[in-house]
PDB file of the backbone (N, CA, C, O) and the ligand in Angstrom, with CONECT records:
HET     ZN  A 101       1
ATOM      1  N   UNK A   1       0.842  -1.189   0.000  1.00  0.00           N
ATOM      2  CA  UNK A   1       0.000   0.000   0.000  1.00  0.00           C
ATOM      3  C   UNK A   1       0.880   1.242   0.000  1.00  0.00           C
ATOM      4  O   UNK A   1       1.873   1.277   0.726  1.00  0.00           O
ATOM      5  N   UNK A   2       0.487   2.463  -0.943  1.00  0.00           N
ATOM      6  CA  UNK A   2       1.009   3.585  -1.023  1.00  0.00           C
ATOM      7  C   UNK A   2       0.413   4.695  -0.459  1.00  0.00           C
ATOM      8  O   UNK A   2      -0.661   5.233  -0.725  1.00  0.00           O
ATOM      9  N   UNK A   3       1.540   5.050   0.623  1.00  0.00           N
ATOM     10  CA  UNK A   3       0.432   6.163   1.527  1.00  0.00           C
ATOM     11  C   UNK A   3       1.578   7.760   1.119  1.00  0.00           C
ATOM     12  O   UNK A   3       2.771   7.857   1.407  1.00  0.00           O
ATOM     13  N   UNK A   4       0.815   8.695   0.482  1.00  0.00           N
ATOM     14  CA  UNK A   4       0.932  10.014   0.515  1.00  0.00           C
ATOM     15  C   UNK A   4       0.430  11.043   1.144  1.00  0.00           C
ATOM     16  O   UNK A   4      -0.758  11.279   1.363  1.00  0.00           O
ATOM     17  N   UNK A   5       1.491  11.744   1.474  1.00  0.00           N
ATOM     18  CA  UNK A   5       1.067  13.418   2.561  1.00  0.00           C
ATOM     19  C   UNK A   5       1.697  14.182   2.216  1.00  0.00           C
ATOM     20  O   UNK A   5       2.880  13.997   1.932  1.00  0.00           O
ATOM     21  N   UNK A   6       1.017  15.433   2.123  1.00  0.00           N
ATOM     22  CA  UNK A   6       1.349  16.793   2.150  1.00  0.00           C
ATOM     23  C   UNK A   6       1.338  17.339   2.710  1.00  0.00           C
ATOM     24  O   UNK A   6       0.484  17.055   3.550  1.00  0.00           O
ATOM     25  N   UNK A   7       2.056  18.584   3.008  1.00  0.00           N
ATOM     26  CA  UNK A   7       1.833  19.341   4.028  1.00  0.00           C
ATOM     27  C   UNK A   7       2.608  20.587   3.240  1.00  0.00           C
ATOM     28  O   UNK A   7       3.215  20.600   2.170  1.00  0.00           O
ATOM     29  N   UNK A   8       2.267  21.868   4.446  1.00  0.00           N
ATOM     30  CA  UNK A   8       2.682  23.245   3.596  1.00  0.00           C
ATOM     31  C   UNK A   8       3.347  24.103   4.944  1.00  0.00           C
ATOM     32  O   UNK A   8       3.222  23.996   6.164  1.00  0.00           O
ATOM     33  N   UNK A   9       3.923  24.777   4.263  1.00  0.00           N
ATOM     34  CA  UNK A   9       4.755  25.914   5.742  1.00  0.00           C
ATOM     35  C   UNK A   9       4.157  27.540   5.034  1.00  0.00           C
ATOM     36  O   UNK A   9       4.274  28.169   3.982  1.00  0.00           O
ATOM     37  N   UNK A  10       3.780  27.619   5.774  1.00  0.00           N
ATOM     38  CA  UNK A  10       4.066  29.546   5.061  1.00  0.00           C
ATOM     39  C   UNK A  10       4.963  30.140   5.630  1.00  0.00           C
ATOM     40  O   UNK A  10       5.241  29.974   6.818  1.00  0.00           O
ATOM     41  N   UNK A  11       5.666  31.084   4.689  1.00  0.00           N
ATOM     42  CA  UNK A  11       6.667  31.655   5.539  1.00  0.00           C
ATOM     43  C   UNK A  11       6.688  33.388   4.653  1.00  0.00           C
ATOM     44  O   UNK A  11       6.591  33.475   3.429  1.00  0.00           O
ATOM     45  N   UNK A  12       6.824  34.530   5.520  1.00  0.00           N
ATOM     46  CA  UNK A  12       7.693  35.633   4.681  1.00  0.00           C
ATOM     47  C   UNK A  12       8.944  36.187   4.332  1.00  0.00           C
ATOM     48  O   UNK A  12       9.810  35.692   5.054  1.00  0.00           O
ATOM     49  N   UNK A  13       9.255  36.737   3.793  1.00  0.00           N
ATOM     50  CA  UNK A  13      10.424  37.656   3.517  1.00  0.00           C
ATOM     51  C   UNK A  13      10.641  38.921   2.891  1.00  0.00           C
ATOM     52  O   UNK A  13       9.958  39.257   1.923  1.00  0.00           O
ATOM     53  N   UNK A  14      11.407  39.545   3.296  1.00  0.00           N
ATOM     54  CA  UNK A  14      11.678  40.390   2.507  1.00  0.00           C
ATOM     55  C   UNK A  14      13.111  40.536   1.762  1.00  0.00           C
ATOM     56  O   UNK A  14      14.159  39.901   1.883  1.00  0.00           O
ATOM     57  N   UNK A  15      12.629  41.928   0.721  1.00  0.00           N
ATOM     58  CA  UNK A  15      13.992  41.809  -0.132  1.00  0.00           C
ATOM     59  C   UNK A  15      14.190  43.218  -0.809  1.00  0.00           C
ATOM     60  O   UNK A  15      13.480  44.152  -0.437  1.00  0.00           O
ATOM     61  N   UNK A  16      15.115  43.389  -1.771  1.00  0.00           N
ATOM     62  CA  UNK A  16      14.840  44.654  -2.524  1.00  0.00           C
ATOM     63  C   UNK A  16      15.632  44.146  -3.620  1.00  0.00           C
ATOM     64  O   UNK A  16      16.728  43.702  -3.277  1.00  0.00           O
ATOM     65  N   UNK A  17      15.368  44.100  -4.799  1.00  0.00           N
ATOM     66  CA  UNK A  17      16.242  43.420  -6.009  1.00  0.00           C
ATOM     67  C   UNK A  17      16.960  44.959  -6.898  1.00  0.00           C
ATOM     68  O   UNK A  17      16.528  45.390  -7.967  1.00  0.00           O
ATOM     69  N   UNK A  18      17.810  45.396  -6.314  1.00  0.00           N
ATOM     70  CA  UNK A  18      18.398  46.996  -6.644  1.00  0.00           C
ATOM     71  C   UNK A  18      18.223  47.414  -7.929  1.00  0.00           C
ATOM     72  O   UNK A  18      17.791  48.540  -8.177  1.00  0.00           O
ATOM     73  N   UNK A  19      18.595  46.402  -9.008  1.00  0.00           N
ATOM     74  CA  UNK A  19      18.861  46.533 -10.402  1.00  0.00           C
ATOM     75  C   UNK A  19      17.555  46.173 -11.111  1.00  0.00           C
ATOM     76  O   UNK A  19      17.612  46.052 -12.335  1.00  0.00           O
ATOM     77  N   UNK A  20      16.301  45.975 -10.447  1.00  0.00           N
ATOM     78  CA  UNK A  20      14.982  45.357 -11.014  1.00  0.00           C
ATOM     79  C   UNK A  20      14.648  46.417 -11.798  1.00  0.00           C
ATOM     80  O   UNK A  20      14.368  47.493 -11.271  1.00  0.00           O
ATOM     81  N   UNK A  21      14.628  46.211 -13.494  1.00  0.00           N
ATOM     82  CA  UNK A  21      13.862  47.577 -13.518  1.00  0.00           C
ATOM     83  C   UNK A  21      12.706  46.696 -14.826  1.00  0.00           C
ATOM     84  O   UNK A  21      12.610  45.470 -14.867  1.00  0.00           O
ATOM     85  N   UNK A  22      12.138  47.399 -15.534  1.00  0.00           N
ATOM     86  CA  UNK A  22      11.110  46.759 -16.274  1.00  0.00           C
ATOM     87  C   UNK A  22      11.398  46.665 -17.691  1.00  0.00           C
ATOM     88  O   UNK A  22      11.957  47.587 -18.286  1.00  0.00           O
ATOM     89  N   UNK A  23      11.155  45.933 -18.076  1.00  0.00           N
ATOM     90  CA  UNK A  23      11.423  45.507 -19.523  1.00  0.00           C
ATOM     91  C   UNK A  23      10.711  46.009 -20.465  1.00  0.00           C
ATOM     92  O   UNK A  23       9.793  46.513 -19.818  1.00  0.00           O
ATOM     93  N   UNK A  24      10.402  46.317 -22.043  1.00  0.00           N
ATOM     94  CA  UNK A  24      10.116  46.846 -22.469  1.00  0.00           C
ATOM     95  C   UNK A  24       9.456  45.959 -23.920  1.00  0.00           C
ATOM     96  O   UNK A  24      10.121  44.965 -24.213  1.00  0.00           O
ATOM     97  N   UNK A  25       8.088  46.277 -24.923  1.00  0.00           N
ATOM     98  CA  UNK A  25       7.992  45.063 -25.611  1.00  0.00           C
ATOM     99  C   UNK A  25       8.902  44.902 -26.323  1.00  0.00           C
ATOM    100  O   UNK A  25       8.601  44.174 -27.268  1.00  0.00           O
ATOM    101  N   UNK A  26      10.119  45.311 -26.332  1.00  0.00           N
ATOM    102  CA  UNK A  26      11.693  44.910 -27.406  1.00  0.00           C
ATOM    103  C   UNK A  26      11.924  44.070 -26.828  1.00  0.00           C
ATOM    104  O   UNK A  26      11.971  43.012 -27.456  1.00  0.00           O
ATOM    105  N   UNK A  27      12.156  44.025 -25.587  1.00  0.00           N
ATOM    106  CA  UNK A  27      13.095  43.242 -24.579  1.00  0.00           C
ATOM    107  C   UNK A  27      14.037  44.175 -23.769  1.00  0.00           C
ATOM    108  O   UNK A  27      14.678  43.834 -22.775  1.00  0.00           O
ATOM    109  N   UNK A  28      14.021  45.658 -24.465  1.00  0.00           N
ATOM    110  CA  UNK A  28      14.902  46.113 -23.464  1.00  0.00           C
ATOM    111  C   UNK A  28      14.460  46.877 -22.210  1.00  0.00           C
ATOM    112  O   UNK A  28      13.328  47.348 -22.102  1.00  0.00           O
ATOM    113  N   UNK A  29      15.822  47.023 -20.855  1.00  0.00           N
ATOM    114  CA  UNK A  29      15.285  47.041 -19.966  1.00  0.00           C
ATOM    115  C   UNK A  29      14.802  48.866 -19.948  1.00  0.00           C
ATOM    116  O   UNK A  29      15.297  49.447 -20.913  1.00  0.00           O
ATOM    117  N   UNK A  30      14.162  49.557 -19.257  1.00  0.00           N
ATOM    118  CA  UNK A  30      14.000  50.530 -19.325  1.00  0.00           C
ATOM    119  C   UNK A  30      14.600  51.111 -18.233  1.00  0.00           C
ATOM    120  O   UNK A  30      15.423  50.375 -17.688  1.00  0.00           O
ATOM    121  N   UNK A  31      14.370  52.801 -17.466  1.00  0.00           N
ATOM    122  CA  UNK A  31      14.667  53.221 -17.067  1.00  0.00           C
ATOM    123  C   UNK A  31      14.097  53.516 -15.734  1.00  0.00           C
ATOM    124  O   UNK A  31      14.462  54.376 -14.933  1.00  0.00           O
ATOM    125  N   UNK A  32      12.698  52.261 -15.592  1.00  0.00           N
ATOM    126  CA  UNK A  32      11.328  52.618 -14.642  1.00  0.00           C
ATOM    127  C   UNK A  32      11.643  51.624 -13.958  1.00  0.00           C
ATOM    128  O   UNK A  32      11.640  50.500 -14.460  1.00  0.00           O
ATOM    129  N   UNK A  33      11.995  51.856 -12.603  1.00  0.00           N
ATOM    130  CA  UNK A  33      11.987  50.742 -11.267  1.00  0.00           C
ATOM    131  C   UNK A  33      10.932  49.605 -11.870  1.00  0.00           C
ATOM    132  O   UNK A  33      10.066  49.773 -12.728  1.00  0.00           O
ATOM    133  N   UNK A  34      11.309  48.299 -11.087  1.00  0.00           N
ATOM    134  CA  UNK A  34      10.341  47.444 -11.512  1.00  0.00           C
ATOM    135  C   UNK A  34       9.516  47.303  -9.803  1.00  0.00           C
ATOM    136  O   UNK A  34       9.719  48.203  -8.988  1.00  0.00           O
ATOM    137  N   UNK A  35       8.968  46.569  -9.580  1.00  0.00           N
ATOM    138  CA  UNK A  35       8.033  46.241  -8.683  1.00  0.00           C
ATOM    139  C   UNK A  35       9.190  45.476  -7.329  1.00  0.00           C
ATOM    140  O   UNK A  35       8.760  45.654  -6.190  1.00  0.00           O
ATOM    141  N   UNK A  36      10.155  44.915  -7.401  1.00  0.00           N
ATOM    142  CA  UNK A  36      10.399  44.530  -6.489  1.00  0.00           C
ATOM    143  C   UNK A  36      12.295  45.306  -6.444  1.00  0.00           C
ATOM    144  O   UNK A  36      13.303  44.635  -6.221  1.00  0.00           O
ATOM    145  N   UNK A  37      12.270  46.506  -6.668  1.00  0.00           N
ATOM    146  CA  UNK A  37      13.479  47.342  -6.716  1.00  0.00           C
ATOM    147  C   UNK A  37      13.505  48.009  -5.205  1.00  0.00           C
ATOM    148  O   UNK A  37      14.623  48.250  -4.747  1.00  0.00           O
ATOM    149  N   UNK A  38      12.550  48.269  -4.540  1.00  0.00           N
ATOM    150  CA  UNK A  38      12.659  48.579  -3.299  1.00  0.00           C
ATOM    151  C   UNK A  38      11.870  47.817  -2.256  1.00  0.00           C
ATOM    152  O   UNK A  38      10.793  47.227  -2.342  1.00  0.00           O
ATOM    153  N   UNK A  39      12.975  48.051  -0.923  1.00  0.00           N
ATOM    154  CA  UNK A  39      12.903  47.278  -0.037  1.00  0.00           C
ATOM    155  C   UNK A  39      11.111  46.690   0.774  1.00  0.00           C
ATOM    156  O   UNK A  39      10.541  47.463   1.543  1.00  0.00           O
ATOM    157  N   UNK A  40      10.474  45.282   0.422  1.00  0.00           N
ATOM    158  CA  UNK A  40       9.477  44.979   0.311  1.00  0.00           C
ATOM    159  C   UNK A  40       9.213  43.316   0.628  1.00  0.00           C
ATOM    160  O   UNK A  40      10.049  42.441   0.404  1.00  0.00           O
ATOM    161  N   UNK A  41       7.963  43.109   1.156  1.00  0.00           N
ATOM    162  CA  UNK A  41       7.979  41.463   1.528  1.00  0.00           C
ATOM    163  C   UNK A  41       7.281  40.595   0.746  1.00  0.00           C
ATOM    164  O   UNK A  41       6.525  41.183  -0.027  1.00  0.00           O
ATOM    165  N   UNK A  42       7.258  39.351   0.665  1.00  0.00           N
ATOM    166  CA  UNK A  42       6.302  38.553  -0.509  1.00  0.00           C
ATOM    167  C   UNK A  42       6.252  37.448   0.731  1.00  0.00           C
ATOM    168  O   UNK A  42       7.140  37.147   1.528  1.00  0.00           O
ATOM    169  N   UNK A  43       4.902  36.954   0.607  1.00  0.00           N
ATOM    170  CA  UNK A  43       4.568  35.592   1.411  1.00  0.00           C
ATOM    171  C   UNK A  43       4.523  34.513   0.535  1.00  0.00           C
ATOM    172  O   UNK A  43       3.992  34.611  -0.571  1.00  0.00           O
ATOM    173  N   UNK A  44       5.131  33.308   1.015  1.00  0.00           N
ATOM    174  CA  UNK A  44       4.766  32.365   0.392  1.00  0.00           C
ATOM    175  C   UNK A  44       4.329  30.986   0.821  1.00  0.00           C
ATOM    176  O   UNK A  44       4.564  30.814   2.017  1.00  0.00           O
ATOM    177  N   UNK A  45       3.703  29.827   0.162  1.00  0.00           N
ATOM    178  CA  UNK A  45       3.937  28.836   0.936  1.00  0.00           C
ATOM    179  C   UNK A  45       4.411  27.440   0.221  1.00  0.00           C
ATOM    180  O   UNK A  45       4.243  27.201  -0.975  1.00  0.00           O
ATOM    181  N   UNK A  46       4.919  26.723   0.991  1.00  0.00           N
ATOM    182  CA  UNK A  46       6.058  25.617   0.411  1.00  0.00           C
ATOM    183  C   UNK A  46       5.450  24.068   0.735  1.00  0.00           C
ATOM    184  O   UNK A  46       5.446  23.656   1.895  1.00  0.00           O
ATOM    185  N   UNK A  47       5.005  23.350  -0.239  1.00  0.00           N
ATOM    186  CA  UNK A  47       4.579  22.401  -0.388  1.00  0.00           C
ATOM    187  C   UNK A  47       5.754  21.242  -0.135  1.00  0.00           C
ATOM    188  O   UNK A  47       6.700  21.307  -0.921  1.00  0.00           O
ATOM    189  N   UNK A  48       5.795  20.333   0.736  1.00  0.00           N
ATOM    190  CA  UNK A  48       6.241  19.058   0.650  1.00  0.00           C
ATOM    191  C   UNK A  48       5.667  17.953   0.697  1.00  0.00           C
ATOM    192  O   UNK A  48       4.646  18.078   1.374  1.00  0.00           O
ATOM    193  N   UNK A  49       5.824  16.696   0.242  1.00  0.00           N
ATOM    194  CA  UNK A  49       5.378  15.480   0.046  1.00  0.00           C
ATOM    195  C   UNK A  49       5.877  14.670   0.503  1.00  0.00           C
ATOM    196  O   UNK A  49       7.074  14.549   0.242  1.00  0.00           O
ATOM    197  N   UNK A  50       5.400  13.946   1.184  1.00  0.00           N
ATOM    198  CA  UNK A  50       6.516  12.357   1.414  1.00  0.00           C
ATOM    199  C   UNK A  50       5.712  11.029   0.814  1.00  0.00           C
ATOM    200  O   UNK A  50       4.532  11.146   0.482  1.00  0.00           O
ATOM    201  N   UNK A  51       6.085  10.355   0.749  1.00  0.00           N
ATOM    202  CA  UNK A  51       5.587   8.925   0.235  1.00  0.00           C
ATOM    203  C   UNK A  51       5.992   7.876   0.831  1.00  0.00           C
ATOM    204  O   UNK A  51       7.199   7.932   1.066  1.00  0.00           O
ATOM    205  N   UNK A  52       5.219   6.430   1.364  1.00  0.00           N
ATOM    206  CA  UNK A  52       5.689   5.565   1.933  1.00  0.00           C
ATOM    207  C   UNK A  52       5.055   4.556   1.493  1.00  0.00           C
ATOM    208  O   UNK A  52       3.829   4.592   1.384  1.00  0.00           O
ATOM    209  N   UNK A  53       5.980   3.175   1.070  1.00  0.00           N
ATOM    210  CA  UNK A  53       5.082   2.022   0.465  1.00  0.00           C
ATOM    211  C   UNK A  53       5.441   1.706   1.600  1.00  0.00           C
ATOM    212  O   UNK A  53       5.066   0.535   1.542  1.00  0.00           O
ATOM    213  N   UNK A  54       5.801   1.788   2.441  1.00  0.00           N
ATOM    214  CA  UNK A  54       5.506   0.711   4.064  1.00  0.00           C
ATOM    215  C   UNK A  54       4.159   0.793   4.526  1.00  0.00           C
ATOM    216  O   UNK A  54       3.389   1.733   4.328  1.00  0.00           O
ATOM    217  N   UNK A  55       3.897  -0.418   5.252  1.00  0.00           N
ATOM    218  CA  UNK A  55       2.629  -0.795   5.773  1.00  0.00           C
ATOM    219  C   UNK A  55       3.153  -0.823   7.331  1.00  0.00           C
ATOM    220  O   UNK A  55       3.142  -1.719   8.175  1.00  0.00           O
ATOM    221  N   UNK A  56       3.615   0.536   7.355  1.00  0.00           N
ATOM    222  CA  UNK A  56       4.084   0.404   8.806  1.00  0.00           C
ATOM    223  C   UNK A  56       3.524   2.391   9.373  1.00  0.00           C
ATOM    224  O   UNK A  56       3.558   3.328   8.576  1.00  0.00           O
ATOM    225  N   UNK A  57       3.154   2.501  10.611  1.00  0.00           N
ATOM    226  CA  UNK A  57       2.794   3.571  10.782  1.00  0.00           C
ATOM    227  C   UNK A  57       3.677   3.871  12.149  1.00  0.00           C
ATOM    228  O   UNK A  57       4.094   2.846  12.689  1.00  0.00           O
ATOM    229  N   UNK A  58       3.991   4.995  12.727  1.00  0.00           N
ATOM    230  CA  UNK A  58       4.750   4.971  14.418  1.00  0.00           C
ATOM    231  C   UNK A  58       3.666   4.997  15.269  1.00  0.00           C
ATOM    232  O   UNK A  58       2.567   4.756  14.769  1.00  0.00           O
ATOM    233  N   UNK A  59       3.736   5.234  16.437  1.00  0.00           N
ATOM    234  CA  UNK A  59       3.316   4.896  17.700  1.00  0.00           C
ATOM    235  C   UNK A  59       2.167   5.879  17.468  1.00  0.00           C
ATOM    236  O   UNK A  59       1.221   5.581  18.197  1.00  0.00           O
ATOM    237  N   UNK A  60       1.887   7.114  16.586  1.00  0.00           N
ATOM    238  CA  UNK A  60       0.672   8.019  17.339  1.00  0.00           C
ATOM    239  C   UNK A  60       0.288   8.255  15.512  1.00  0.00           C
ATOM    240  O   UNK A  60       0.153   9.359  14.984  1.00  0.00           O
ATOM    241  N   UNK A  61       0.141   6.571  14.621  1.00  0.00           N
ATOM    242  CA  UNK A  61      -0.657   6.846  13.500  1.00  0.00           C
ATOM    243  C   UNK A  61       0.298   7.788  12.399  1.00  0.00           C
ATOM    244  O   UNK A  61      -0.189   8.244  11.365  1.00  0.00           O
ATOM    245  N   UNK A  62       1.430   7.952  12.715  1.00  0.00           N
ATOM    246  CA  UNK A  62       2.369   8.692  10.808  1.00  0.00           C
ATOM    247  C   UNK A  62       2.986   8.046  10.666  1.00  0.00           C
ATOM    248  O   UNK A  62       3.533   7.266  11.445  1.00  0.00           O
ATOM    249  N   UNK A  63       3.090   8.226   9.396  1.00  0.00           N
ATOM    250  CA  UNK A  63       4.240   7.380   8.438  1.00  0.00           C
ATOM    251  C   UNK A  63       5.490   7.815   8.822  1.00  0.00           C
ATOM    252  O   UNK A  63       6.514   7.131   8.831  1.00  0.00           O
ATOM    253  N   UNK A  64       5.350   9.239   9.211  1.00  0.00           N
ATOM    254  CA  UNK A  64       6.976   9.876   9.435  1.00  0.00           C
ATOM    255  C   UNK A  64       6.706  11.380  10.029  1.00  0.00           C
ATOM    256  O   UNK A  64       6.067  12.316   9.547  1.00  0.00           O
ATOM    257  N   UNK A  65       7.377  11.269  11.165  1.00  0.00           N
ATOM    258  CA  UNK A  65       7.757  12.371  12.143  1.00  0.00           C
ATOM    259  C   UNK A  65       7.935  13.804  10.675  1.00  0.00           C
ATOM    260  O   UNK A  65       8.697  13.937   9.717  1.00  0.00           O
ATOM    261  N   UNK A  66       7.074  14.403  11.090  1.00  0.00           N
ATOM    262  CA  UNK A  66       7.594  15.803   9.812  1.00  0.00           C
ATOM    263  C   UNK A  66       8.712  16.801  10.436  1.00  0.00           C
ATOM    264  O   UNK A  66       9.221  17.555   9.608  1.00  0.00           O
ATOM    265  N   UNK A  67       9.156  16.914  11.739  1.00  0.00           N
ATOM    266  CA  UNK A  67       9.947  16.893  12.512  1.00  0.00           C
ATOM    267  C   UNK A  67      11.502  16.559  12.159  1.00  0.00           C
ATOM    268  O   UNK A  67      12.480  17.273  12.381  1.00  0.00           O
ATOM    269  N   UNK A  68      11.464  15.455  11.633  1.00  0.00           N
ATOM    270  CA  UNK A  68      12.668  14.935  11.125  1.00  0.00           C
ATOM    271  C   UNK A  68      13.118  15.458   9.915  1.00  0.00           C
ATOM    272  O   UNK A  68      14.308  15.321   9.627  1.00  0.00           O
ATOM    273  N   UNK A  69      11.980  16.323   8.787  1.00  0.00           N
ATOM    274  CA  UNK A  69      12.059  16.420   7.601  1.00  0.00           C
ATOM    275  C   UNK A  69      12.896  18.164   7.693  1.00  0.00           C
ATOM    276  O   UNK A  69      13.713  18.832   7.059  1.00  0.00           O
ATOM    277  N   UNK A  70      12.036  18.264   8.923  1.00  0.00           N
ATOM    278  CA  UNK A  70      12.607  20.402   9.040  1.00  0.00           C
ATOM    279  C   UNK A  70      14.395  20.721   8.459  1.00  0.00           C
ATOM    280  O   UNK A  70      14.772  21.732   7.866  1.00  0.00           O
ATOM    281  N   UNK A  71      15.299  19.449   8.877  1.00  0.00           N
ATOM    282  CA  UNK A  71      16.626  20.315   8.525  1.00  0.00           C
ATOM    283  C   UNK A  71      16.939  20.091   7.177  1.00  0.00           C
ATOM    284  O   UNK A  71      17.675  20.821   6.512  1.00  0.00           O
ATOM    285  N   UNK A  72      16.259  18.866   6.694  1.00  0.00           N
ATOM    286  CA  UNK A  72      16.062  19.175   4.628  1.00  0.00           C
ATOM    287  C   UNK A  72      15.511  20.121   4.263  1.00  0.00           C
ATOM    288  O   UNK A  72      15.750  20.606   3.157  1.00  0.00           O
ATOM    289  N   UNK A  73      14.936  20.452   4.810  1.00  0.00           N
ATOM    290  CA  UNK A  73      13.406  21.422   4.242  1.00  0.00           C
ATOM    291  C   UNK A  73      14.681  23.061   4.408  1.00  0.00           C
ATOM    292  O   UNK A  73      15.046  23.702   3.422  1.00  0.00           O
ATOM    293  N   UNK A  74      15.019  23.314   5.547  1.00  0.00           N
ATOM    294  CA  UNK A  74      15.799  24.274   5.568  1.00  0.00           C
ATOM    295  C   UNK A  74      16.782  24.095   4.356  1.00  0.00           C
ATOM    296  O   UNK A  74      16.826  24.775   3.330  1.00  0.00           O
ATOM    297  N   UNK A  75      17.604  22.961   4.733  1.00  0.00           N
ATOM    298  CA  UNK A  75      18.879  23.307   3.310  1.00  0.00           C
ATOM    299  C   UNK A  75      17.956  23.391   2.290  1.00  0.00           C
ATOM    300  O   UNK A  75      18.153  24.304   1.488  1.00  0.00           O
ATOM    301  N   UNK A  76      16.906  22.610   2.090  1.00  0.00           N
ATOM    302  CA  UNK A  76      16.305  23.214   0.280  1.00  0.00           C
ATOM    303  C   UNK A  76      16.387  24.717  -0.175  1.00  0.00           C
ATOM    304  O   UNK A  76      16.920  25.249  -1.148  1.00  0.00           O
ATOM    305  N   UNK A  77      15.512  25.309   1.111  1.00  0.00           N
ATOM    306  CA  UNK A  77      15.162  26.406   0.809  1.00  0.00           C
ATOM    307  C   UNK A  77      16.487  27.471   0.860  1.00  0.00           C
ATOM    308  O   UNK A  77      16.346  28.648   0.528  1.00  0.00           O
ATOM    309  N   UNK A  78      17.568  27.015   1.236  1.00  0.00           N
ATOM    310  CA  UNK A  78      18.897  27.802   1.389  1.00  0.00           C
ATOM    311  C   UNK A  78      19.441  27.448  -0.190  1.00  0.00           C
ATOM    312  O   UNK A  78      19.687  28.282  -1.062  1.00  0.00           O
ATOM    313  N   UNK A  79      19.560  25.893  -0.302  1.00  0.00           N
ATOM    314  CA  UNK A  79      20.082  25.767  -1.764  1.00  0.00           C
ATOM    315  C   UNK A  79      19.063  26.725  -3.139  1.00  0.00           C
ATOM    316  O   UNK A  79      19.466  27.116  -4.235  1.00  0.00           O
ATOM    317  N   UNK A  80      17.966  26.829  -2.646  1.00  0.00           N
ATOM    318  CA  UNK A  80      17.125  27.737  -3.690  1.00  0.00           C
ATOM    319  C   UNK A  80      17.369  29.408  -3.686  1.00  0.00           C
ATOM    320  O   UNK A  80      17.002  30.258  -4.498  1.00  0.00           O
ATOM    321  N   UNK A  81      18.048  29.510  -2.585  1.00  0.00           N
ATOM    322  CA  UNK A  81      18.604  30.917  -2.479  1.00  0.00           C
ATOM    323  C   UNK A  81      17.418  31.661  -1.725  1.00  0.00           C
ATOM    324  O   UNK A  81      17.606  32.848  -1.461  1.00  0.00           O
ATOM    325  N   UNK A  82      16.042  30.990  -1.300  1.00  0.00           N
ATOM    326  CA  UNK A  82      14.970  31.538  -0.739  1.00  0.00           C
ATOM    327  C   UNK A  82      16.232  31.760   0.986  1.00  0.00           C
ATOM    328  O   UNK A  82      16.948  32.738   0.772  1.00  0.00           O
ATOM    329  N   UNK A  83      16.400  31.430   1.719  1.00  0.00           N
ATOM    330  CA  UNK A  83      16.786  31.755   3.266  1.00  0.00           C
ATOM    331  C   UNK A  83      18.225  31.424   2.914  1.00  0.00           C
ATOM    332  O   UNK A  83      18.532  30.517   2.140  1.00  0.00           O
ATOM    333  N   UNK A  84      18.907  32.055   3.406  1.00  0.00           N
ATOM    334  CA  UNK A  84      20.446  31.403   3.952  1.00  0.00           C
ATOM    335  C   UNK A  84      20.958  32.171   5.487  1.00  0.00           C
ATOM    336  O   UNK A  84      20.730  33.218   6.093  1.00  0.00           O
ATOM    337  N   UNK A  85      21.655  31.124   5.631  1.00  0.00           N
ATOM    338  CA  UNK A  85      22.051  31.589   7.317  1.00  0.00           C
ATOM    339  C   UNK A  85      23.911  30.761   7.294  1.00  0.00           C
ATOM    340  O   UNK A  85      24.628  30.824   8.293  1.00  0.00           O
TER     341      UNK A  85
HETATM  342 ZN    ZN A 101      10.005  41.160  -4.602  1.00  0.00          ZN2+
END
């Protein structure tokens, strides 16, 4: 049996992308700030999945402690350039 879960984190941030400016229908960039050129936050939220063909559950009914998953879940979001520390 194949058991799947999802789950989601929301998290915010902020940022200011200095050089953002807006593009133009040529392609070139123009001279007009773009939307995320000054300092500003975006929310988001981050979907993970796990999957288990075990027919095995722990002591209080999960497939897997999501607990255990938090210090992947951090390096992802560091390797994506979303958080670094
Ligand atoms: Zn932005």
């Amino acid at each position: 049996m194949k058991t799947t879960v999802t789950r989601y984190h929301d998290f915010s941030m902020g940022h200011a992308v200095t050089g953002h400016k807006l593009i133009d229908e040529n392609g070139n960039e123009t001279l007009i700030k773009g939307g995320c050129y000054n300092l500003h936050g975006h929310n988001y939220r981050f979907y993970f999945t796990i999957e288990s063909t075990l027919n095995k559950l722990d002591n209080v009914g999960r497939i897997l402690d999501f607990n255990e998953l938090r210090p992947s879940c951090v390096l992802g979001l560091n390797k994506l350039g979303i958080i670094s520390f």
